[in-house]
N, C-alpha and C positions, 0 to 999 in steps of 0.2 A: 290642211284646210285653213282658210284664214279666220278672223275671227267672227264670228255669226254668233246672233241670237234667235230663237227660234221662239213663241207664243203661244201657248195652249190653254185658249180659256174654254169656258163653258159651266153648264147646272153641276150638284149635287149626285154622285153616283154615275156621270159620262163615262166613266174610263180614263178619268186626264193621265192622272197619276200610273196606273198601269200603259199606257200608250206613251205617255214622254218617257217615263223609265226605261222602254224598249227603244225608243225613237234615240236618244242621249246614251246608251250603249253600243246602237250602231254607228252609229255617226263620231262616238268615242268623246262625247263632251261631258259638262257638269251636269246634273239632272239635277235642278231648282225646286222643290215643293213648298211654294206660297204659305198653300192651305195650312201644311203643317208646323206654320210661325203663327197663324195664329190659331191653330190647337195648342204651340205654346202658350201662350197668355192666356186659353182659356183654362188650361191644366195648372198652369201658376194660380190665377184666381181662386181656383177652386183648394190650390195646396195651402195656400193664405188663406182663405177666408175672405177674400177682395170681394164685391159683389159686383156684377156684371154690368150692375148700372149706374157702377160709378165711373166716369171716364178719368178721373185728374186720379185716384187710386187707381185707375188700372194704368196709368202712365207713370204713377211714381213706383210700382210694383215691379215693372220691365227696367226701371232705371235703379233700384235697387237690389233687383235680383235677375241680372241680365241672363240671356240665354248664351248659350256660345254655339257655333257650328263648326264642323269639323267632314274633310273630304272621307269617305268610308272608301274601301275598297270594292264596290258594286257601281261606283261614280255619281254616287248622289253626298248627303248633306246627314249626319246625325246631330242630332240636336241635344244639348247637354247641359244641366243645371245642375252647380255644386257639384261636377266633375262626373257625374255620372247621366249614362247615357236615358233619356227619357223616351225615345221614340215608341217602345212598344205602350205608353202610356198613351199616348194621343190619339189614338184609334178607338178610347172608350166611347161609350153611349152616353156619358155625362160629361163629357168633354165635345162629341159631336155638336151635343144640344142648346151649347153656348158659344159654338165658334160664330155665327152668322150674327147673334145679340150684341155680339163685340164687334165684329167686324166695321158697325157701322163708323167708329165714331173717328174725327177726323184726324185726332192728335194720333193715338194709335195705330191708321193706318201712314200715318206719315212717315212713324219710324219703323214699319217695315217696310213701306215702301222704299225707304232708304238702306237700310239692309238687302235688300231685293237688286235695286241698282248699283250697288258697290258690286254683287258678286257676277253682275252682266257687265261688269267694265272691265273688270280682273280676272276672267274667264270665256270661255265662248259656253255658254246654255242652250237646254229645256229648259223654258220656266213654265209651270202650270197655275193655272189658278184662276180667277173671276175676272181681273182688271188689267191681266198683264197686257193685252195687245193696245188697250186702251189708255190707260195709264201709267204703268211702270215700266213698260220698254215701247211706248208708242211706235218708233223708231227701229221697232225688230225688223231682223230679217224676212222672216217666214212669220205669218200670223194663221191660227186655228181657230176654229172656234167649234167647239165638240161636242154636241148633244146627242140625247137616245131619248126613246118613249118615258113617260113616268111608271111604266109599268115595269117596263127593261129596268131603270136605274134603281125600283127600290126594290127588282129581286137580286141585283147585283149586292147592294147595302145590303141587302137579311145574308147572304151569302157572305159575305167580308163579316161583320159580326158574328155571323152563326160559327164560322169557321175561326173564329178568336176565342170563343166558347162564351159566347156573349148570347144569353136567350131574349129575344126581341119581337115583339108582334107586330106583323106584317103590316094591319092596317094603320096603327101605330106611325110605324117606318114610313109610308105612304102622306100620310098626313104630316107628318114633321118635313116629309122635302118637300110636297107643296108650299108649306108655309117659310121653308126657308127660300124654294124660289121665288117667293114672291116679297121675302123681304130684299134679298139682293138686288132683286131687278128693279125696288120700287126704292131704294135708298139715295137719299141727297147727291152723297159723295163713292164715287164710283161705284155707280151701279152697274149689276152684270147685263151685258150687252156684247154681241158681236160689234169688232172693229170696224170702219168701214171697208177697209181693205184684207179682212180675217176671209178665208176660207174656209164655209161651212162644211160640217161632214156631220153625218147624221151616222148612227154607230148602232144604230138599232138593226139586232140578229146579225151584225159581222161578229165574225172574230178577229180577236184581239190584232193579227199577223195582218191584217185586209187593210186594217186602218192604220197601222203602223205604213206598211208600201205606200198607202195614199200620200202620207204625209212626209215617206222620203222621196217619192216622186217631185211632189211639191218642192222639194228641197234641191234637188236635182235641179230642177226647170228652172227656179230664179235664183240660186245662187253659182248656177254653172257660168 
């Protein structure tokens, strides 16, 4: 296959991450997860003591205590600080509740958006995430953009925490992704939005294999 980039944005609990993971297996590429660069920084912050609303310490904090990524054998990305592996750390509930708080600020997402586009030039991708069709790979192959009900997404969320042994309340869960989708969408600098040329898919009551086909079909049709 030649080199292709593929785009998969959308809300909070879509499925990104479980759908490119499958979508970047078959297709045999890198599987890129955004989101979980900046659950690093907000897992550093919180390991520091950085406060979330600092932007120029949360930029000196990545430039003094960088992340590193590393290809795994399932074909995604593990993510590692001071030589050990953090990923099962960024899945927490106090990590969740401050990725979107950081997200906004614009030095921050510079340098992963840079990060983000170094491994689309050095690789063929999945990338998942809020801005990728729009801003960090404008220029993809294939663009997604993947949303579900808010009802679907935050029984998937209590479902992924519940199942980390993470106890969380529903209405709780419910109200934290409204407010995160509404900071993403309502932010200066890239806000989450379908690309003009992304292909919506709506993932409410599929399964996981349903959306997957859609979006190698997709892949099929314009890169044949």
């Amino acid at each position: 296959m030649p080199h292709i980039n593929i785009a998969i944005d959308g809300p909070a609990g879509a499925g990104k991450s479980t759908v490119a993971k499958e979508v970047a297996r078959q297709l045999g590429l890198l599987y890129v997860d955004t989101g979980a660069m900046y659950r690093g920084v907000a897992w550093l912050a919180l390991n520091y003591g950085v406060s979330p609303e600092d932007e120029e310490a949360l930029v000196q904090l990545l430039e003094k205590h960088p992340l590193c990524f590393e290809r795994n054998g399932q074909g995604g990305l593990d993510i590692y600080h001071n030589n050990i592996c953090i990923n099962a750390e960024l899945r927490r509930p106090d990590v969740s509740s401050l990725v979107s708080q950081l997200s906004v600020y614009p030095k921050v997402r510079a340098i992963l958006t840079r990060w983000q586009q170094e491994f689309a030039r050095n690789h063929s991708v999945v990338m998942d995430g809020r801005d990728v069709g729009t801003v960090v790979l404008p220029h993809a192959d294939v663009k997604v953009y993947l949303t579900a009900s808010l009802e679907e997404r935050t029984r998937r969320r209590a479902e992924e925490f519940q199942a980390k042994g993470f106890d969380v309340s529903v209405d709780e869960l419910r109200r934290s992704i409204e407010e995160r989708d509404h900071r993403d969408s309502s932010r200066s600098v890239a806000p989450l939005k379908p690309a003009d040329d992304a292909h919506c898919i709506d993932s409410t009551g599929k399964p996981v294999q349903q959306v997957v086909e859609e979006i190698l079909a997709l892949v099929e049709r314009i890169c044949r």
